[in-house]
Each structure stands twice: as structure tokens, then as C-alpha cells.
LOMIRO-405001 format. One record per residue (C-alpha): residue number from 0; x, y, z. Coordinates in pm, whole numbers, plus 50000, padded with zeros to 5 digits. Layout:
N
+-----+-------+-------+-------+
| seq |    c1 |    c2 |    c3 |
+-----+-------+-------+-------+
| NUM |     X |     Y |     Z |
...
+-----+-------+-------+-------+
***
This chain:
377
+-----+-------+-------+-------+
| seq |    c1 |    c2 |    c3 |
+-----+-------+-------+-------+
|   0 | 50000 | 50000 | 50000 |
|   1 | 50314 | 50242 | 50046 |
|   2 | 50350 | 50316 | 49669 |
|   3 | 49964 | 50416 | 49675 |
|   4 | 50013 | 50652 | 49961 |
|   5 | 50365 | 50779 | 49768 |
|   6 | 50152 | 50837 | 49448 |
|   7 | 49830 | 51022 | 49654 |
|   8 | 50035 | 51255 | 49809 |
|   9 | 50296 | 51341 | 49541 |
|  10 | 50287 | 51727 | 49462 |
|  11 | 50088 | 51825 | 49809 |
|  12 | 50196 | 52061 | 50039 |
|  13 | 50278 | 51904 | 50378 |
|  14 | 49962 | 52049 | 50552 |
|  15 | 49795 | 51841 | 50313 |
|  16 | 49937 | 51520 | 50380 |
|  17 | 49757 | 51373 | 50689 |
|  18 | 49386 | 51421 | 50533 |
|  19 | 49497 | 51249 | 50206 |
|  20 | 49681 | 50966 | 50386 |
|  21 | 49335 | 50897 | 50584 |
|  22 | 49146 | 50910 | 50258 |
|  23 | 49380 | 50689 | 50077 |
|  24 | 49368 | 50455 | 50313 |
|  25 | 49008 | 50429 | 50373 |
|  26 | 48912 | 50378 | 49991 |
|  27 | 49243 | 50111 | 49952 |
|  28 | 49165 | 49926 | 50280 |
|  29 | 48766 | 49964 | 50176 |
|  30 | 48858 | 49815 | 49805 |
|  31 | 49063 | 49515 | 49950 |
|  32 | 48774 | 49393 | 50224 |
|  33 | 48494 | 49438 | 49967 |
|  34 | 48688 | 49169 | 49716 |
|  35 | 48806 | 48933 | 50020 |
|  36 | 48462 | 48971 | 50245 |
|  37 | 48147 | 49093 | 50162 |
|  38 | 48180 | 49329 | 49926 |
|  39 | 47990 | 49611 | 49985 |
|  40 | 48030 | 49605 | 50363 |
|  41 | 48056 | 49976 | 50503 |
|  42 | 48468 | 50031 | 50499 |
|  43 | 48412 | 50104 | 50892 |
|  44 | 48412 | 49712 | 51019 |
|  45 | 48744 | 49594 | 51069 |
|  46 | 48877 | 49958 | 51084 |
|  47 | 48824 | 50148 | 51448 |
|  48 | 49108 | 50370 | 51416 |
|  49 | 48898 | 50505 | 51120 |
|  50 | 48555 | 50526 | 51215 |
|  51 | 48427 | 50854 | 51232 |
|  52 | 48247 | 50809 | 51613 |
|  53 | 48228 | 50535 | 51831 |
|  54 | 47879 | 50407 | 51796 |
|  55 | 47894 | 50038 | 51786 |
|  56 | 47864 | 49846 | 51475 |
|  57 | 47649 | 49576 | 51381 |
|  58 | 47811 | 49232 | 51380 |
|  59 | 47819 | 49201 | 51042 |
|  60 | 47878 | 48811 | 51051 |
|  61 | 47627 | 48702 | 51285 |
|  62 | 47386 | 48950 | 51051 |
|  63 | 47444 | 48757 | 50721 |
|  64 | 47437 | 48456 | 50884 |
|  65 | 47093 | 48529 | 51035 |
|  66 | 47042 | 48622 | 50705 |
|  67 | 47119 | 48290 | 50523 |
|  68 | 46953 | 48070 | 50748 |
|  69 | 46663 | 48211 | 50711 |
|  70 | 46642 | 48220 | 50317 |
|  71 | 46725 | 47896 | 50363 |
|  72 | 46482 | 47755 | 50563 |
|  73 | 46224 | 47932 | 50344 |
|  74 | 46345 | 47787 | 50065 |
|  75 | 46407 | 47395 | 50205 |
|  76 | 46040 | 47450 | 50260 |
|  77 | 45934 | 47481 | 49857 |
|  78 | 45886 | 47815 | 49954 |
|  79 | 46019 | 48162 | 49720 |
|  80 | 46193 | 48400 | 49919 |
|  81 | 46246 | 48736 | 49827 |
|  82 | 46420 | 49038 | 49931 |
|  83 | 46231 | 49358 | 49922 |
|  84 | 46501 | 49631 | 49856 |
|  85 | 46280 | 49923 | 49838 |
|  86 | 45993 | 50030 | 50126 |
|  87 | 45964 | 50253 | 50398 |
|  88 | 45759 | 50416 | 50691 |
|  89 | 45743 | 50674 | 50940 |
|  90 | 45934 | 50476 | 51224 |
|  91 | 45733 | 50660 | 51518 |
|  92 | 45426 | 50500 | 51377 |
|  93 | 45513 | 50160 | 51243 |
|  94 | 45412 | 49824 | 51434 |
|  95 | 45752 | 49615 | 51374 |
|  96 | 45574 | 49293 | 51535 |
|  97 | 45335 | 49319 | 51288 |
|  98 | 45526 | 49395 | 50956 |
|  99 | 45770 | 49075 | 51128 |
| 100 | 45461 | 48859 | 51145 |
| 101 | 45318 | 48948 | 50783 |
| 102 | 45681 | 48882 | 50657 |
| 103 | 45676 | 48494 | 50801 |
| 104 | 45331 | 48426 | 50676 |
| 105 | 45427 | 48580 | 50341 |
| 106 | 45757 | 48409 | 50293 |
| 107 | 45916 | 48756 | 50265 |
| 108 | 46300 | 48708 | 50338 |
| 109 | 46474 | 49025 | 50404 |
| 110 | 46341 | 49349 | 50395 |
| 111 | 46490 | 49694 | 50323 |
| 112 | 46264 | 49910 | 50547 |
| 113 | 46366 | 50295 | 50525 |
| 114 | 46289 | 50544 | 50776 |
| 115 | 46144 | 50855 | 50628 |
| 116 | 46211 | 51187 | 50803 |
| 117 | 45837 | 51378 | 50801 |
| 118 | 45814 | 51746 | 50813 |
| 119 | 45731 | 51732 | 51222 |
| 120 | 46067 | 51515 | 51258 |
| 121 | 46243 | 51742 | 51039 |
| 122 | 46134 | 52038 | 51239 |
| 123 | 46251 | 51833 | 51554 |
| 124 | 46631 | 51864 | 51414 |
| 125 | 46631 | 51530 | 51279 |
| 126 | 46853 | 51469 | 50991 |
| 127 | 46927 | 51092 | 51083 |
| 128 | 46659 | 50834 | 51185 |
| 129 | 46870 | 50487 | 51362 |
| 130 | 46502 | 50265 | 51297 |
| 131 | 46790 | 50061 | 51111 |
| 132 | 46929 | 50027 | 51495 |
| 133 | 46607 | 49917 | 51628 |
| 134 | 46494 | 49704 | 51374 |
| 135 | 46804 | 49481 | 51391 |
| 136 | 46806 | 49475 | 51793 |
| 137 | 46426 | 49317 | 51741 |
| 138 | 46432 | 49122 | 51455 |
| 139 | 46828 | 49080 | 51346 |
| 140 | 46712 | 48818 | 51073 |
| 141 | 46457 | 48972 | 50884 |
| 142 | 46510 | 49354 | 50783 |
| 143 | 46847 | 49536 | 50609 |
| 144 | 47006 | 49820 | 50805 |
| 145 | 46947 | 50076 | 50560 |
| 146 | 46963 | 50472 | 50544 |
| 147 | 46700 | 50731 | 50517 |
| 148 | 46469 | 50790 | 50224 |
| 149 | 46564 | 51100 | 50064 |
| 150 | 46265 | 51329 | 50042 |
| 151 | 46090 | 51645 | 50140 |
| 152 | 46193 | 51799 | 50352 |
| 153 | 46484 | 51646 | 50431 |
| 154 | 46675 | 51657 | 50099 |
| 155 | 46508 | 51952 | 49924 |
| 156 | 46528 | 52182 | 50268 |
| 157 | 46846 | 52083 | 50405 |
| 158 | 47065 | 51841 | 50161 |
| 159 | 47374 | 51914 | 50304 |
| 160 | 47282 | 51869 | 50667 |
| 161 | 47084 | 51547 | 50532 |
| 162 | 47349 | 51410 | 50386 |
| 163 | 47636 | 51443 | 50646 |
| 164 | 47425 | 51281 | 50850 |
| 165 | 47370 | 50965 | 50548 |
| 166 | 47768 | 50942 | 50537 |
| 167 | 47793 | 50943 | 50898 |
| 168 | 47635 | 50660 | 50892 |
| 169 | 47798 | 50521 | 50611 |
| 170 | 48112 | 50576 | 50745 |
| 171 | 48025 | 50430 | 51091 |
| 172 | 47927 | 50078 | 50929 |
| 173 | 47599 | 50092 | 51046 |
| 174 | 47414 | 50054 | 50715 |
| 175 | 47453 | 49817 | 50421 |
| 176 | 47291 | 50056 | 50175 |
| 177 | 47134 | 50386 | 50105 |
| 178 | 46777 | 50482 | 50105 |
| 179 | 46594 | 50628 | 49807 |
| 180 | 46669 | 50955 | 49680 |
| 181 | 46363 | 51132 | 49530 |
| 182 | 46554 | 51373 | 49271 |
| 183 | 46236 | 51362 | 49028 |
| 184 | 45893 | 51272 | 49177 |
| 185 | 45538 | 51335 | 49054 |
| 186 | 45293 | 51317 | 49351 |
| 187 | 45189 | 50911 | 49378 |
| 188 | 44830 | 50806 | 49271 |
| 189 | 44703 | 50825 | 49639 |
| 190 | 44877 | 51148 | 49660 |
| 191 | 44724 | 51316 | 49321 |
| 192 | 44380 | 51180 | 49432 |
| 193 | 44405 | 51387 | 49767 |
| 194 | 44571 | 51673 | 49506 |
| 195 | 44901 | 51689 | 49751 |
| 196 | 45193 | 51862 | 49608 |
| 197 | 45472 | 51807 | 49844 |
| 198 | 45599 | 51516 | 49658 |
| 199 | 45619 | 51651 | 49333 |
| 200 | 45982 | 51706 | 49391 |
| 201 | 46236 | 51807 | 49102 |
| 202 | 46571 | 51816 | 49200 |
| 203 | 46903 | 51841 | 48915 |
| 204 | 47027 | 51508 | 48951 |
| 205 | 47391 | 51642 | 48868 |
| 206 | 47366 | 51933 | 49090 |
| 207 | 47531 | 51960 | 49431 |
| 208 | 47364 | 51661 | 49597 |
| 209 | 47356 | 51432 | 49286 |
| 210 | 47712 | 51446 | 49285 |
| 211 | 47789 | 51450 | 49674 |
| 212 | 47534 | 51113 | 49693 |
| 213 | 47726 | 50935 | 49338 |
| 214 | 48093 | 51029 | 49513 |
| 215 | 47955 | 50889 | 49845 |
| 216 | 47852 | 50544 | 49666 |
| 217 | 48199 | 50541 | 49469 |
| 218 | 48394 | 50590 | 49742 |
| 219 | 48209 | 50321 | 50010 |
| 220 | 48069 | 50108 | 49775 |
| 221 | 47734 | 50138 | 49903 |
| 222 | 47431 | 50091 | 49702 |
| 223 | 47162 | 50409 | 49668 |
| 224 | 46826 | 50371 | 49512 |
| 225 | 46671 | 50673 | 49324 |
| 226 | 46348 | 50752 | 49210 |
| 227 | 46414 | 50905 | 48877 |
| 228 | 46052 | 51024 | 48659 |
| 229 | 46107 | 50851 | 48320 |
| 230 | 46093 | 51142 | 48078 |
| 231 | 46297 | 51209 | 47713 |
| 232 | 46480 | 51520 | 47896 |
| 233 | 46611 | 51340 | 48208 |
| 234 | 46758 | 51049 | 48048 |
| 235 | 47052 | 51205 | 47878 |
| 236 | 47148 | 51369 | 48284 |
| 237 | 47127 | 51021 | 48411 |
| 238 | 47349 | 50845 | 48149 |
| 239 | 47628 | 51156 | 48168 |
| 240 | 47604 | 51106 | 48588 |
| 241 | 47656 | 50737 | 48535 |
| 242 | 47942 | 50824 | 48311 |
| 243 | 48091 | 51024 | 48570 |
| 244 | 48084 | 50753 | 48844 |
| 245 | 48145 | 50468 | 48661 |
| 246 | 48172 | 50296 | 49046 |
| 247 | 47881 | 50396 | 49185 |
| 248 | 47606 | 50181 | 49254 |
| 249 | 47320 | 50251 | 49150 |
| 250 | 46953 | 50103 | 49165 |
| 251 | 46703 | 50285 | 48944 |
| 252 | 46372 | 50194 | 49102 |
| 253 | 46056 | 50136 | 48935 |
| 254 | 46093 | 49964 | 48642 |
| 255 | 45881 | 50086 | 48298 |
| 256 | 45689 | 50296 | 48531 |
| 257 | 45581 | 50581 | 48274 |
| 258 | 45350 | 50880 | 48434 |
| 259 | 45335 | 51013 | 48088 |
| 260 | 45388 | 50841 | 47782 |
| 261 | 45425 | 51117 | 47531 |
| 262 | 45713 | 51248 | 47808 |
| 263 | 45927 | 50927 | 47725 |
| 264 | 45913 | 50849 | 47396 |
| 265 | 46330 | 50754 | 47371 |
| 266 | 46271 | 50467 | 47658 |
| 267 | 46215 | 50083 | 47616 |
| 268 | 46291 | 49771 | 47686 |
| 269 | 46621 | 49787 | 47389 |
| 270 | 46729 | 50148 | 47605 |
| 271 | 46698 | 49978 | 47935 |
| 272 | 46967 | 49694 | 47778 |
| 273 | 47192 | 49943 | 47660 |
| 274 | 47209 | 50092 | 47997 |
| 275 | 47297 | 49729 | 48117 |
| 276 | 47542 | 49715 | 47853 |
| 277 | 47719 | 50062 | 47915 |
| 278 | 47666 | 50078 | 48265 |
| 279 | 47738 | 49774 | 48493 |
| 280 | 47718 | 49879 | 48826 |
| 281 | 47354 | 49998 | 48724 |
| 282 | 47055 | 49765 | 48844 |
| 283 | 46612 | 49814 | 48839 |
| 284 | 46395 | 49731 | 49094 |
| 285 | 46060 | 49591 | 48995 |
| 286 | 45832 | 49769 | 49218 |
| 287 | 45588 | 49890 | 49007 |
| 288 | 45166 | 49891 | 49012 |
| 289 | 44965 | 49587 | 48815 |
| 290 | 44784 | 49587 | 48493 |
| 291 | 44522 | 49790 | 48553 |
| 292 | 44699 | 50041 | 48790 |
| 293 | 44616 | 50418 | 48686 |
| 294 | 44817 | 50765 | 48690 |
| 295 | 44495 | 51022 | 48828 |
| 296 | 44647 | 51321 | 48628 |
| 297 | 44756 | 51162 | 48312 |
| 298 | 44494 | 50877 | 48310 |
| 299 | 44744 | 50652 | 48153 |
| 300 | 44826 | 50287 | 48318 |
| 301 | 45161 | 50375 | 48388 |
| 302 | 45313 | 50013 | 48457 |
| 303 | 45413 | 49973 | 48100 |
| 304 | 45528 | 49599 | 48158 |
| 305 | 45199 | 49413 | 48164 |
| 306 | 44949 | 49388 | 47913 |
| 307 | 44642 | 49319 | 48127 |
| 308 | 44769 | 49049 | 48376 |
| 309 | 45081 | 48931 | 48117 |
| 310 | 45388 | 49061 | 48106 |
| 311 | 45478 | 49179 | 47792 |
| 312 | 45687 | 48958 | 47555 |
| 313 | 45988 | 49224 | 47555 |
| 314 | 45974 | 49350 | 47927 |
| 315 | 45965 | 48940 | 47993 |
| 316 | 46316 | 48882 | 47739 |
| 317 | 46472 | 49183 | 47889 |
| 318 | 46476 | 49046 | 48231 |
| 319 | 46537 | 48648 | 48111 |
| 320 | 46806 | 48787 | 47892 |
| 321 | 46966 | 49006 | 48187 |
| 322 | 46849 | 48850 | 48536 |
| 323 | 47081 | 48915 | 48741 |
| 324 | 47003 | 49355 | 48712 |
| 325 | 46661 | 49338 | 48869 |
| 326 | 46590 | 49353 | 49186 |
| 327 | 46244 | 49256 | 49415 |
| 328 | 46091 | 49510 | 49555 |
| 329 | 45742 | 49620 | 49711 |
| 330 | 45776 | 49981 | 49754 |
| 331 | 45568 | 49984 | 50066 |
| 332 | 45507 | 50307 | 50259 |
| 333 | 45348 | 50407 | 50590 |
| 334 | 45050 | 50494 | 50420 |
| 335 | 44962 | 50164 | 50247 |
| 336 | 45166 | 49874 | 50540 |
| 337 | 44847 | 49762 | 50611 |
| 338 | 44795 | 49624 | 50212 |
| 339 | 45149 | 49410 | 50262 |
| 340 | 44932 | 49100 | 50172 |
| 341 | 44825 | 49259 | 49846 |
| 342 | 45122 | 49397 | 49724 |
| 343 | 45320 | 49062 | 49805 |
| 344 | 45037 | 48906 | 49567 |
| 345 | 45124 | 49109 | 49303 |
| 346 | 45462 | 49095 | 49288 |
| 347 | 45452 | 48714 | 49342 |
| 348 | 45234 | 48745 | 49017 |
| 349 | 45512 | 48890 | 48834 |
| 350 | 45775 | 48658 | 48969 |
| 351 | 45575 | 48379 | 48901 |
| 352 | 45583 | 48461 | 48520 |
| 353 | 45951 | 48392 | 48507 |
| 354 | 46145 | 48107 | 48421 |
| 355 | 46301 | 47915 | 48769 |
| 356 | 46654 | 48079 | 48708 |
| 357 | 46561 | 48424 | 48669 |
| 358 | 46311 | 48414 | 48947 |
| 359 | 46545 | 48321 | 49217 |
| 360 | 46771 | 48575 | 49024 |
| 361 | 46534 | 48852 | 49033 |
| 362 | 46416 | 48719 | 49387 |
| 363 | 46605 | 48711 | 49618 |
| 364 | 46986 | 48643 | 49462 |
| 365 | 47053 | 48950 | 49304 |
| 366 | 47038 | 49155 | 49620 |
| 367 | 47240 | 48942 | 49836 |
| 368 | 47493 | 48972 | 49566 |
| 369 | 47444 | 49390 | 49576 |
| 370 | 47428 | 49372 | 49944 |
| 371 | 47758 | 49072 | 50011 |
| 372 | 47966 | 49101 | 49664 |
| 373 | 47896 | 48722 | 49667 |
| 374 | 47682 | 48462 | 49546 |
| 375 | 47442 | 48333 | 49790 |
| 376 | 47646 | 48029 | 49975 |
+-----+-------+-------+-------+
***
């Protein structure tokens, strides 16, 4: 590692020298333990001296362990796992025990469950929500230590206070990925029906935060999920971004969800595989509405997969042909827990129209792989 160190620092002044050494060697030590352990482990574990605080970190063994067994019971039982990589809730109102027991009668593996920072937490001071922390202490087996979803307020009123907060976290080991990043967002069905405007969020994907959240993924190797509007005139920002950080990892969520057609008239299912081509590090979740799921202010069905209950032919290839870039997901929030039952239907309807490979793929393998840097033991 010397000659790395000699190269970093060569042509700094001397007052410069002890911050790049500590960088250097947090992205070299980070790069050797994600190829000889998990991957994309936070580059905290194994490093004390470098942490940036001294909250405790989550035994990351025992955790994936937990993990495996359980997947593995499920699955010794002729049961599908998955792993839902995308929901969230307001953690001062959700009933754990009960999204725990839904998850065992539903065969639900793992679950990604975000925290979302409301507008009374935000006014609180809160810029970092630890339901990651709790969730594990309860149910260490079950849910993904995860960051916050980034939304109003929190990213559009304070980014910058947001996001230290994210990388703290990061940085500390305590989460395995990051949360969803709303940088374009058109108010959800429920919300256009109650005509709500606080989620119609439109933020420049390359400006300050976009960059700060794609350098933060490069340089822990953490996953982020964003919530990107499919539209003609955002594409070309998200394919120059994913030029920029050709290591960052990034999960585009919501797969051929379309709010309004004539706005995307450059995407399909032969653009979505040259992104796969160009851009490896890039992955979809496939948490998206059924057949007959309606956008209120367009009027359009804006899952553009199905055709009535089918998928269609070249959404089905696309994933057959590539199964190992899509992800599970159910996109719960606090506002719709209560339908877990339902939405697990549904997606087990999609999954179910896969061949056995690229099910298990698309199940449950593909995000142990995003979350471990490993194929499922």
C-alpha cells in the first residue's frame, strides 16, 4: 500500500498530507475487504482507528448469517423468498411485530425498510433516523440496516445537513445501503387523488447533491436507490452522471413505470439493455403497480410491463436475457403497510411469470449479491 500513499500525496503541500493519507487509506483498505469479504460492507468494520464516532457496529457476521439461514429455511420449505430492497415508513408510527409477522406468513426474506424523516421530525432537528438500529436489535434476521429515504423535507430543505448525516452513517458501518433519493417525483396516485403537492419534487440530479450522493457510493461502495421520473429530457442527465461515476452503485427503482407516455418516447425495453450494457454497476427494481393500475392526472396505466395480467413479451426477454440487474421490491410506505398481503400478491404474480433461474435471480439472489459482493452460499 506504500506506493499508493507515495503516488496520493505526490505534489501536496505538507499540511495536506495527513487528510489524504486517511482518505487513501480508507478507499484502499475499503477496496481490499469488499473483494476478500462481503463486498459492499461499510469500509468502517474491521477499521476502528477510522471510524468517524464510536457508535457500535452491527456484527456484520452474525447478521448475514441470520440472514442465510433464514432464506434457507424458506426455501428447504418449497417456499420463494424474496428480498424487498425498496419500502419505507414513518418509524414513530410503524408496528415492527406486525410487519415481522406478515413477513413469516408471506415468505418475505429480508426486507429493506427505510425510515422517512416527516416534516414534524424534520422540524425536531432530525437529519438521521437509527430505525435501522432498532429494527436489527428486534428482529436481526429479517430487515436490512438501511439509510434514510431522501425526500421532502429532508433533501430539498436541508441536503447538506441530510446528507452528512447519510455518510455518517455510512462511514460508521451501520448501514449496508442507502435509502431512496427522490431527485424527480410526481405526487403518487394516492397522493394526486388527495391533490398533495409536496411530493412533486424536482431536483438536478447532477447538481450539488447528485454528485455529493454518486461520490459517496463510489467511494464506500454502498448501494443508493433513486426515484428518477422517466421522461425524454432526464435520460441524457442520468446516462452523463453514470458516466461520471462509473463505480457507483446505482439502483434505478421502478421499472417501465411511465406517468406520461408522450414524456418518454426515447425509453424501452432495447434502452433499458443498453444501459445494462454501458453501465454495469447499474441495476432496476421491479416495484411497480399491476395491469390495471392508473396515473389520476395523466389517466394513463403507467406500469408499461403488463398487458392486462401478462407481462409483455419484451419487458419478459429483457429480464430472462439480463436477470441478474433486477431487483424485488414492494415499495411499501406508511400509508399503504396495512395492504402488505396485496402487494406481496402482486409481485409474486410477476415473479411467478419467470422462468426458475431468473426468478430466484430477480428474487432474492441478486440483492444478496448487491448487498455481500457474493453469490448466495
Amino acid at each position: 500500500m506504500n506506493w499508493i500513499i507515495r503516488i496520493a500525496l505526490d505534489g501536496h503541500e505538507p499540511e495536506e498530507v495527513s487528510s489524504l493519507v486517511r482518505q487513501t487509506l480508507r478507499v484502499s483498505m475499503n477496496r481490499r475487504r469488499f473483494i476478500k469479504n462481503f463486498g459492499a460492507l461499510p469500509m468502517a468494520v474491521g477499521l476502528p482507528q477510522l471510524a468517524m464516532g464510536q457508535t457500535a457496529q452491527p456484527d456484520w457476521q452474525s447478521l448475514k448469517a441470520g440472514y442465510a439461514l433464514r432464506l434457507k429455511k424458506m426455501l428447504a420449505s418449497g417456499a420463494l423468498p424474496y428480498i424487498d430492497i425498496e419500502s419505507s415508513c414513518n418509524s414513530t408510527k410503524i408496528d415492527v411485530q406486525a410487519v415481522a409477522r406478515s413477513m413469516d406468513a408471506l415468505n418475505i426474506g429480508l426486507m429493506a425498510l427505510s425510515a422517512d424523516i416527516g416534516k414534524n421530525r424534520f422540524a425536531e432537528g432530525v437529519r438521521y433516523d437509527d430505525l435501522s438500529k432498532r429494527l436489527l436489535a428486534s428482529f436481526p434476521d429479517r430487515f436490512i440496516p438501511i439509510g434514510n429515504g431522501g425526500q421532502p423535507p429532508a433533501l430539498t430543505d436541508a441536503p447538506g445537513e441530510f446528507l452528512d448525516a447519510q455518510e455518517q452513517a455510512a462511514r460508521e458501518g451501520q448501514i449496508l445501503l442507502l435509502g431512496e433519493y427522490e431527485f424527480r417525483h410526481y405526487p403518487s396516485p394516492r397522493q394526486a387523488k388527495r391533490d398533495t403537492e409536496e411530493r412533486d419534487v424536482d431536483i438536478p440530479l447532477d447538481g450539488p447533491a447528485g454528485h455529493r450522493l454518486f461520490r459517496l457510493s463510489e467511494a464506500t461502495g454502498l448501494p443508493f436507490q433513486i426515484h428518477y421520473e422517466i421522461e425524454d429530457a432526464l435520460l441524457p442527465v442520468l446516462e452523463k452522471m453514470l458516466e461520471q461515476y462509473p463505480r457507483a452503485r446505482v439502483v434505478w427503482c421502478h421499472l417501465a413505470q411511465v406517468r406520461y407516455l408522450e414524456r418518454a418516447s426515447r425509453y424501452s425495453p432495447s434502452y433499458v439493455e443498453g444501459l445494462i450494457q454501458r453501465f454495469p454497476q447499474l441495476c432496476f427494481d421491479t416495484a411497480f403497480g399491476d395491469g390495471s393500475s392508473i396515473y389520476p392526472p395523466s389517466g394513463q396505466k403507467h406500469s408499461r410491463i403488463w398487458n392486462g395480467d401478462t407481462l409483455k413479451k419484451e419487458w419478459r426477454d429483457l429480464i430472462v436475457a439480463h436477470p441478474r440487474r433486477f431487483l424485488s421490491a414492494l415499495d411499501l410506505g406508511q400509508d399503504r403497510m396495512h395492504r402488505m398481503n396485496e402487494y406481496d400478491a402482486k409481485h409474486r404474480r410477476f415473479l411467478d411469470q419467470l422462468p426458475e433461474e431468473a426468478r430466484h435471480q430477480v428474487a432474492w439472489r441478486n440483492a444478496w449479491r448487491l448487498l455481500f459482493g457474493e453469490e448466495f452460499g
